[in-house]
N, C-alpha and C positions, 0 to 999 in steps of 0.2 A: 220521517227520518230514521226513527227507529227501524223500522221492516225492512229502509237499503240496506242498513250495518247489518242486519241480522243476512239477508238476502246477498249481500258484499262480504261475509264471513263466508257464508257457505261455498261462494264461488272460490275462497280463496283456499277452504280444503280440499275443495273437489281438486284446485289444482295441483297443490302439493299431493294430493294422493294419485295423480295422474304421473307425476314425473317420478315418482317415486317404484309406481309400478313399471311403468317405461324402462326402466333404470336397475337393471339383474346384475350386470359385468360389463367389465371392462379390461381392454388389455395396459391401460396405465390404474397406478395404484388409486385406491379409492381410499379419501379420508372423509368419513361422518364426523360430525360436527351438533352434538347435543347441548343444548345452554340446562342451565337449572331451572325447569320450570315453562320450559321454551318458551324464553322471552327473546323479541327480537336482538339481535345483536347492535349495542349502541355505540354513538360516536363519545360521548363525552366521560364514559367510564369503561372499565373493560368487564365484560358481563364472566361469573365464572361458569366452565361448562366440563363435558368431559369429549374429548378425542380419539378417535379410533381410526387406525391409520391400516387396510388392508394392500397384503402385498405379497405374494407369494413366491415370486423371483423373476427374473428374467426371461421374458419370452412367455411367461405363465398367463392366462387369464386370470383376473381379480373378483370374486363374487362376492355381492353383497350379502349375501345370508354366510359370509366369512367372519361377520363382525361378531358372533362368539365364538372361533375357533382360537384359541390361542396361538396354534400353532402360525397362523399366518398373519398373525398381528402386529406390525409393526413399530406400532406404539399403543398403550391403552392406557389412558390416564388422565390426569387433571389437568388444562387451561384455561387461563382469562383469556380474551379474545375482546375485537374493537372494529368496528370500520376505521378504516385511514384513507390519506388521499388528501388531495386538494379539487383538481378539477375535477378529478374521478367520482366525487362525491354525488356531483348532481345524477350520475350512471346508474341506472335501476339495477344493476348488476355491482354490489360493491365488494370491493378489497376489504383486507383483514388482516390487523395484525397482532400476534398472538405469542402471547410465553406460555414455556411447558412448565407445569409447576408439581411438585410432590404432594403425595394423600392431603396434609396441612391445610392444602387454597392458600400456602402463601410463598414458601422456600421458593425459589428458581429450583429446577431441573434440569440441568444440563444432560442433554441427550444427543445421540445420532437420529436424525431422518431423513430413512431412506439411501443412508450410506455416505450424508453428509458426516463433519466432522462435528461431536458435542458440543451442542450451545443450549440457548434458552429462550430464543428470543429470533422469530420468525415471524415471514408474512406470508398470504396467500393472497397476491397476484391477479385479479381478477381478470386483465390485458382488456382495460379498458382504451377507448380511442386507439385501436388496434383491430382493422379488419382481416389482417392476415393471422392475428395470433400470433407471431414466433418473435417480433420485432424485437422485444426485450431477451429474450433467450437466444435468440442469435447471437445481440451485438455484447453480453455479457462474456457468452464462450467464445467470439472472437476476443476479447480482451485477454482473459485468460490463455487463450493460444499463444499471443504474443508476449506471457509473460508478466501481464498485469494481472493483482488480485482483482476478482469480481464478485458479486457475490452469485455461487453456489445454484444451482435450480432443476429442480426437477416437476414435471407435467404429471400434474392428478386431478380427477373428477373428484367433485364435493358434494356429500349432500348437509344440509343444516335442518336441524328439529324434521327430519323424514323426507325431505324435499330434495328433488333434485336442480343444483346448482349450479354448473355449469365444469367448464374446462377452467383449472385454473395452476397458477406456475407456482410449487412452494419455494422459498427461496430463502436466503439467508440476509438476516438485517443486515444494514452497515453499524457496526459500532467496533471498540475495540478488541481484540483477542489475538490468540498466536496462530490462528487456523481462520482468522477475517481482517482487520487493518489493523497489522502487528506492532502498534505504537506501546508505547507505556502506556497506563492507565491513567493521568494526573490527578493527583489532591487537592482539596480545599487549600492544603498548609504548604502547598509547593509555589513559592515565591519567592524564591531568590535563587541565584547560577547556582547550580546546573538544573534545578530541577523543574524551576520553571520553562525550561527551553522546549518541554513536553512532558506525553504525547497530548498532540491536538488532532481530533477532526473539526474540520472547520467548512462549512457550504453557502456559495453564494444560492441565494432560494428564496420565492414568493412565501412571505407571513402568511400561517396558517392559524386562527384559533387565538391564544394568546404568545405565539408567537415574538420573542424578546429581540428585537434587532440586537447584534453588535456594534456595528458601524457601517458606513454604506461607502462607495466607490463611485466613482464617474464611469462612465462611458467616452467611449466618442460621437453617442447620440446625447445630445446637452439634455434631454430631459428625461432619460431613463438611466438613472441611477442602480446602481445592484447593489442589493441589500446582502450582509454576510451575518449568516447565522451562527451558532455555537453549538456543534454535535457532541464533540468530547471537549472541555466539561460541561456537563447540562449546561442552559443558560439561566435556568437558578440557581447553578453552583458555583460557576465561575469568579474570581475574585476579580476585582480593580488591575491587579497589577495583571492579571492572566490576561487579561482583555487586552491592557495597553500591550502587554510581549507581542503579544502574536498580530493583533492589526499591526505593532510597528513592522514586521515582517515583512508584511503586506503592501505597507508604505513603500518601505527599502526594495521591493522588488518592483513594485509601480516606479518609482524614482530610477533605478538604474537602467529599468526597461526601454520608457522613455531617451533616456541617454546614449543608450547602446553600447552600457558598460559591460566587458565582456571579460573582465581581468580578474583574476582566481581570486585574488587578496579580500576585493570590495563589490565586485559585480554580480551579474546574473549566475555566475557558477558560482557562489560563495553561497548564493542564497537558495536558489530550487536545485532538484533532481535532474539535470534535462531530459537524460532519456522519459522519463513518465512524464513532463510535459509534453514532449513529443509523443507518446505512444498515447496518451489523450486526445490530444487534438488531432492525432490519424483517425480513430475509429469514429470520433464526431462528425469530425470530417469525411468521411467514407460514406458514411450513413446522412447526412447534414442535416443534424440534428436540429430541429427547430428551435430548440429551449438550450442550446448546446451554449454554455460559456457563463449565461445569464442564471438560469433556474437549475436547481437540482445538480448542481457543479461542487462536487468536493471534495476539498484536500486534506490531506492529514502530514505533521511531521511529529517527528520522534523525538525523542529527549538527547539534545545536543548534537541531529542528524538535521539536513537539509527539507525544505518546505517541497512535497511531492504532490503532483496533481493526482486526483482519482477517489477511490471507483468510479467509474462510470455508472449512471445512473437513469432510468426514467427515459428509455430511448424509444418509448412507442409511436414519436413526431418523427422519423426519420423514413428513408428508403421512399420515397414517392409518395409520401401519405403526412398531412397537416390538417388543422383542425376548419374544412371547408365550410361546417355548417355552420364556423363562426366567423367565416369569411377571411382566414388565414390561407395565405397560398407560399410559403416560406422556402419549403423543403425543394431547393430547384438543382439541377446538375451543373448550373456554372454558376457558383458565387460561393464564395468563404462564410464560411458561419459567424466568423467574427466581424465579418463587412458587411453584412445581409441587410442592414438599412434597419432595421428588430432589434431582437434578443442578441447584440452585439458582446456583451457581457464585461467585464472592467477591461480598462484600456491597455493593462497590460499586456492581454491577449495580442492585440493586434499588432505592438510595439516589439512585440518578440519574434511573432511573424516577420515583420519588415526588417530584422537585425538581419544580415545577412550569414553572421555566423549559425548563429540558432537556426536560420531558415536550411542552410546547408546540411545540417544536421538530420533535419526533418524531413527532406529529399531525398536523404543515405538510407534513413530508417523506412522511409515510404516504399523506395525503390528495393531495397531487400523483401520487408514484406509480401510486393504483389508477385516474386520471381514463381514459376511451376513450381506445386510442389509444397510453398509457403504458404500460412492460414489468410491474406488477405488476395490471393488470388483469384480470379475470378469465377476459376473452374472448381475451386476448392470449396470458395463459400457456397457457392452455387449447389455442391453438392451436400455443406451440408445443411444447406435450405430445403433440399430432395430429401433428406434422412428426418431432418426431423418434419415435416410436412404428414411424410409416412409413418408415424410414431403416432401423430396426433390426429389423423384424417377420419377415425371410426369417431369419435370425442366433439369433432367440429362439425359433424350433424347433429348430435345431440344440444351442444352448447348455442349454434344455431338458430334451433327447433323452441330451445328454450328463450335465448335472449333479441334474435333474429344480431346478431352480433356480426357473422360473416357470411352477409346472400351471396355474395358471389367470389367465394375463395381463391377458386382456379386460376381466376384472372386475377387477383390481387398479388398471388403469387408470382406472377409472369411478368405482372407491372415491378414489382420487386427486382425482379432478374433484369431486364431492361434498366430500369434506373441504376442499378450496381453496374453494370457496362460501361454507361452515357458518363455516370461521375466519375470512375477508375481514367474513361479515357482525359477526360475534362482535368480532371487533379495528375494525370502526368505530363498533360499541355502547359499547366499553371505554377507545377511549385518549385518548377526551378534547379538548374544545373545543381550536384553533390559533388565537383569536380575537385574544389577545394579541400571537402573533409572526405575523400576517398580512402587514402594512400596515409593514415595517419600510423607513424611510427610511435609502438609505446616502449617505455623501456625494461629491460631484460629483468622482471623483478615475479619472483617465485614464493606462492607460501610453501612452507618447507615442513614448519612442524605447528600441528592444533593438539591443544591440551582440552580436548572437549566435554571430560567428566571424571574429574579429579577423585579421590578417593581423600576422606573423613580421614584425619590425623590428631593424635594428641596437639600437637604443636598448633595445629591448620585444621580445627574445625568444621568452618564453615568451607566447605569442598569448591563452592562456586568461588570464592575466593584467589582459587590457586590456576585460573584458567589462561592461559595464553595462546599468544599465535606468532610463529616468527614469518618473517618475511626477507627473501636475502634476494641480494646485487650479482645476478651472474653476470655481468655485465664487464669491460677491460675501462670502463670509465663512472664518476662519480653521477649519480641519478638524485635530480634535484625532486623534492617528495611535494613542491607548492602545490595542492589542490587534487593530492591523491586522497581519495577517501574510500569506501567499500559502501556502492551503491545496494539498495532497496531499504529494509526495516527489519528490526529484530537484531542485528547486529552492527552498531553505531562508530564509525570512528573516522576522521580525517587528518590528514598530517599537519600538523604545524607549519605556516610561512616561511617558507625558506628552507625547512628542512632538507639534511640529504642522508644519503648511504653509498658509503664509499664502493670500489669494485670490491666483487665477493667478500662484501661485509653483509651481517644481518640486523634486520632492524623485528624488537619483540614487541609485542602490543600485549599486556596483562588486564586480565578482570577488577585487579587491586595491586596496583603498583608498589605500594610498600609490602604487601604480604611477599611479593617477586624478588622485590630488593631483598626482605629476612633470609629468603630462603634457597636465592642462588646466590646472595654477594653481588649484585651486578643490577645495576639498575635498568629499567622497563624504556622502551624508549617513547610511552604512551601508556593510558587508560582505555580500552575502550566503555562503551557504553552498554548495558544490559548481558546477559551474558549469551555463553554458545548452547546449541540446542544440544541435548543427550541424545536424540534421537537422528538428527544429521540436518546438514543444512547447507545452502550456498552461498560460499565467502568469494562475493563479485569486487575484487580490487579493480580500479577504474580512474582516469584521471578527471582534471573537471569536468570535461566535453562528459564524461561517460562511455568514454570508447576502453574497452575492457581492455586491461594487463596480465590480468590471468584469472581465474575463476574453478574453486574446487566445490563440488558438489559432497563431504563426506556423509558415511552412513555410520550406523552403530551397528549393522548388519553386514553378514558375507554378501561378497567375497573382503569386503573392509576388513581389517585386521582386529583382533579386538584390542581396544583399551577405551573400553565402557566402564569406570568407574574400579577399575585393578593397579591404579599407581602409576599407571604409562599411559604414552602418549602418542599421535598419526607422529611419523618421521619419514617425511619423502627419502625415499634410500638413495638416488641418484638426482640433484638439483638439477644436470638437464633433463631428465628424462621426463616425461609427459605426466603431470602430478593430476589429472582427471582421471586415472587410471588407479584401481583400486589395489591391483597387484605392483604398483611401483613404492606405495608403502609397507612401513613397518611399523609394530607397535614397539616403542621403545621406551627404557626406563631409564635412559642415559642422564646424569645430573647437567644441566647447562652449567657451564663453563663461561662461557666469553659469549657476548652478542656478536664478535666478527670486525668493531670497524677496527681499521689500524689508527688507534689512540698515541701507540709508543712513538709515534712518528711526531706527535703534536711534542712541546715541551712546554710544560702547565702550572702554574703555582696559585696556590688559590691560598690566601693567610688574610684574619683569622677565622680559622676552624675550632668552633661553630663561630657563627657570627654574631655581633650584637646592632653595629652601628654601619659600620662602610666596611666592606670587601675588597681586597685588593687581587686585582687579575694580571698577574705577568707572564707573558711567556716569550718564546724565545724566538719569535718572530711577530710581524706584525698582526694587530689584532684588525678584521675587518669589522666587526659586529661582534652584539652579545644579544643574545634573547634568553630572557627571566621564565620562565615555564612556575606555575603551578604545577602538584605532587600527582594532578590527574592531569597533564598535559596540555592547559588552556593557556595560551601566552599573555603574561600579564605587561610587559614591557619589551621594547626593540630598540636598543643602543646604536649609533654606529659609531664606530673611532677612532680607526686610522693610526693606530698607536703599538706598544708593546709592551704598555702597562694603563689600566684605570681603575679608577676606586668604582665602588658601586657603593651608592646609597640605600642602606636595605634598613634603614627607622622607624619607615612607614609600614612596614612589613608584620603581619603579624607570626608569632615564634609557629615554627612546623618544618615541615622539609619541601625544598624549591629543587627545580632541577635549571641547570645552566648550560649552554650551550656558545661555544665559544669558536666563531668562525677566522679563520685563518688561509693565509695561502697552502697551505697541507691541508687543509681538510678542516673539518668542524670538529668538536668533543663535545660530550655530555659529560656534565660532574654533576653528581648530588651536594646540596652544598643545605645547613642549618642552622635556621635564626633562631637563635635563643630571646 
């Protein structure tokens, strides 16, 4: 036994010194892979090692006797690293996932590789159960074409302790950040409104390891249940109450789903994103995903933002290819991935499908998508299955030769392009007229002015404090605000029920509503959530459907104007004129004045100011309703009353400042009103 292991060593440097001399350059980047001591790399710890990432530029060949030039180093430094995976594991070829860490072996590192954006925390991709190799890197860059986050990837040869390892995709984890799934980051001590409302990433997905379920979900296959895991907060960190928040979410969306509630107040738009459940279930769809719905499915929502499906993840079962050897035949051209008879995945899924508003929605977004021209087109993807094909084609003889991974490429490719054809025609025979949500009229509403990087004041401090966004009515009639909100993450807000804005009035959204109130006189008509980026970003106003109102992309850069942190502010200079346009602003330092609506027209009496006990509301017409707002804009009460005077009982109330809204045949008003 001894003389095999001795005999079974030798063969095993002979091999590594085989692949290793094989193994000169390459025209994608090369990252060596050193442990301390070259110890295998393990699954149940992360071993530390050192990293060297060669890369020279664009178009350049990558040589391995580069790993001491500095000059073309891309990275050199410390990480731990790990096998990861689930099925992947059993693969003689394994994944790896790996944080960059400082001299220490212990700090994170937050870095660029390879021209991603700074993090710490990455995988290398082995494209296991993947005979064409591209599967995940496709259907990630199609995501991202249409608009969804994905995560990041780029294609590098590997070697580990001197050996050559094959072709493999570096990528970016999923977790939180403002450059990966741009939620809040939530705390242990965040448990109560507002802050437990996020951010969560949250995944239905196969226990791996010591894997903590959350809670599990039905199917419409009675005996495959889906389990939901907890990404963001760890699931040793999460509390009782985080757990219950967000499965109840989850509930409320299973429950309306089923129902086919579709009304802004309590339904399906009150609680998901749609557009990113539709843009999910397209590219699943497209590719039909075998594990699509069930495994490796997950959402994230934001603090006090809507529950969004995504990233897309783990799509090496899709495009014509299932796991045969285990006698899986899944991935077919005509059958929905949420009715596949399998991996059907919570019943929501399918319940949304069959709503026929949601489903309209999803036909409008499908049918845009596949037009010439757009990234799910046939000819597009097609092409860039051709580009990157030719990217990776010298790497996938190597990797190969090495793992015998793709004997037969050429065709796998072609089987690929085929089945993209057969499903495109299949899924526009199947998902059904957009006739209804075509022609959708949004109303005349314009942002006008972003306060996106306030400037340090005696008075005003904290800069992020003083941030705003107005939004105005060009409109000749009143635009009801029910279920307007500013779709994706990173910048969080939706109108209150019932809301409105009178014609060419303006409604302001502030970072801190009472700093707004100090310092114009003039009360906020809202808080939003998190604040605006310095650097520029895209404010997508949208109604519940998701069908955009308007949308400004600004920059902190020419030709934008500046007001980067100089006391002024973006001010569209002409409200009709096209505010996607960098030259129709101005930077301006104008004091707000008036938010716009006409108030003078209301006649108001609010006594006693401040309040202790009951409020008395009269005005000089009748009263339809009152709605009680919280100082950040959450409605805590909805009166109706049919009157021209009523008390408000404000006992229960704890002292602070409320904001009031008082609906009328003229129009509504907002008063600040304070309980002592």
């Amino acid at each position: 036994m001894k003389r095999f292991l001795i005999f079974f060593s030798i063969l095993l440097l002979i091999g590594r010194l085989s692949y290793s001399q094989n193994f000169t350059d390459s025209s994608l980047p090369i990252v060596i892979i050193t442990t301390d001591g070259s110890v295998e790399i393990p699954d149940s710890y992360r071993a530390p090692a050192i990293m060297k990432i060669i890369y020279r530029g664009s178009g350049l060949r990558n040589l391995v006797t580069d790993k001491d030039s500095i000059q073309y180093l891309n990275y050199n430094g410390r990480i731990s690293i790990e096998t990861r995976g689930s099925s992947s594991q059993t693969l003689p070829k394994k994944q790896f996932g790996l944080t960059t860490l400082k001299a220490d072996n212990i700090s994170d590192n937050n870095v660029s590789l390879l021209g991603m954006p700074k993090e710490n925390d990455w995988i290398l991709n082995g494209l296991g159960f993947d005979p064409s190799l591209i599967r995940d890197y496709l259907s990630y860059n199609l995501s991202r074409m249409i608009g969804e986050y994905a995560s990041r990837t780029v294609y590098c040869e590997v070697m580990i302790n001197g050996s050559y390892n094959g072709l493999y995709l570096l990528e970016e984890k999923i977790k939180a950040g403002s450059d990966r799934v741009d939620v809040v980051k939530i705390e242990k001590g965040d448990n109560s409104i507002p802050q437990i409302t996020g951010g969560y990433i949250t995944k239905a997905d196969k226990t791996t390891g010591n894997d903590l379920i959350a809670w599990t979900m039905s199917s419409y296959i009675a005996v495959n249940d889906v389990t939901f895991i907890h990404d963001l907060p760890k699931p040793e960190n999460v509390t009782k109450d985080q757990n219950n928040y967000i499965h109840a979410v989850f509930e409320h969306l299973s429950t309306q789903a089923f129902s086919g509630n579709m009304s802004f107040e309590d339904g399906i738009p009150s609680i998901i994103d749609i557009p990113s459940f539709v843009d999910y279930m397209i590219i699943n769809e497209l590719g039909a995903n075998a594990d699509a719905y069930q495994y490796s499915t997950f959402f994230h929502k934001d603090r006090n933002g809507k529950l969004r499906a995504g990233p897309v993840w783990d799509m090496n079962l899709t495009y014509d290819y299932d796991l045969a050897l285990w006698g899986f035949d899944r991935v077919k051209t005509n059958t929905w991935q949420f009715s596949n008879g399998d991996n059907e995945g919570a019943r929501f899924w399918k319940d949304l499908f069959l709503n026929p508003v949601f489903r309209c929605y999803l036909s409008k977004r499908w049918n845009q998508l596949i037009k010439p021209g757009q990234p799910l087109n046939v000819l597009s993807i097609e092409s860039l299955i051709d580009k990157t094909v030719s990217t990776i084609n010298e790497a996938v003889v190597r990797d190969n030769r090495r793992w015998k991974s793709a004997p037969y490429h050429s065709s796998e490719i072609q089987k690929m392009k085929t089945f993209l054809r057969l499903r495109t025609d299949w899924i526009n025979a199947n998902i059904g007229s957009f006739s209804d949500c075509s022609n959708v009229v949004t109303p005349p509403l314009v942002i006008t002015k972003i306060m996106y990087n306030p400037d340090s004041t005696l008075s005003y401090p904290n800069s992020k404090d003083q941030e705003f966004i107005e939004i105005k009515n060009t409109g000749s009639t009143t635009v009801d605000l029910t279920g307007t909100y500013f779709r994706g993450t990173g910048f969080v807000y939706q109108f209150p029920f019932y809301s409105q804005i009178f014609p060419n009035s303006t409604r302001v959204l502030a970072s801190n509503v009472e700093v707004f109130n100090a310092k114009y006189g003039i009360p906020a008509s809202g808080q939003f959530t998190r604040n605006l980026s310095n650097n520029g970003e895209s404010l997508v106003l949208a109604d519940g459907f998701g069908n955009i109102i308007d949308s400004v992309s600004y920059s902190n850069l020419a030709p934008w104007p500046d007001a980067n942190g100089n006391g002024s502010y973006l001010e569209l200079i002409d409200p009709s004129s096209d505010n996607s346009i960098a030259s129709n602003w101005k930077n301006s330092y104008s004091v707000i004045t008036s938010i716009g609506n006409t108030e003078n027209k209301i006649d108001l009496k609010l006594f006693p100011t401040p309040v202790r006990d009951y409020l008395t509301i009269e005005s000089g017409d009748r009263i339809f309703s009152i709605y009680l707002f919280d100082f950040q804009g959450k409605l805590l009460r909805k009166i109706s009353v049919n009157s021209e005077i009523f008390s408000l009982d404000m006992t229960s109330y704890a002292s602070g400042f409320y904001l009031l809204e008082v609906f009328t045949p003229a129009g509504s008003v907002v008063r600040k009103i304070i309980k002592r």
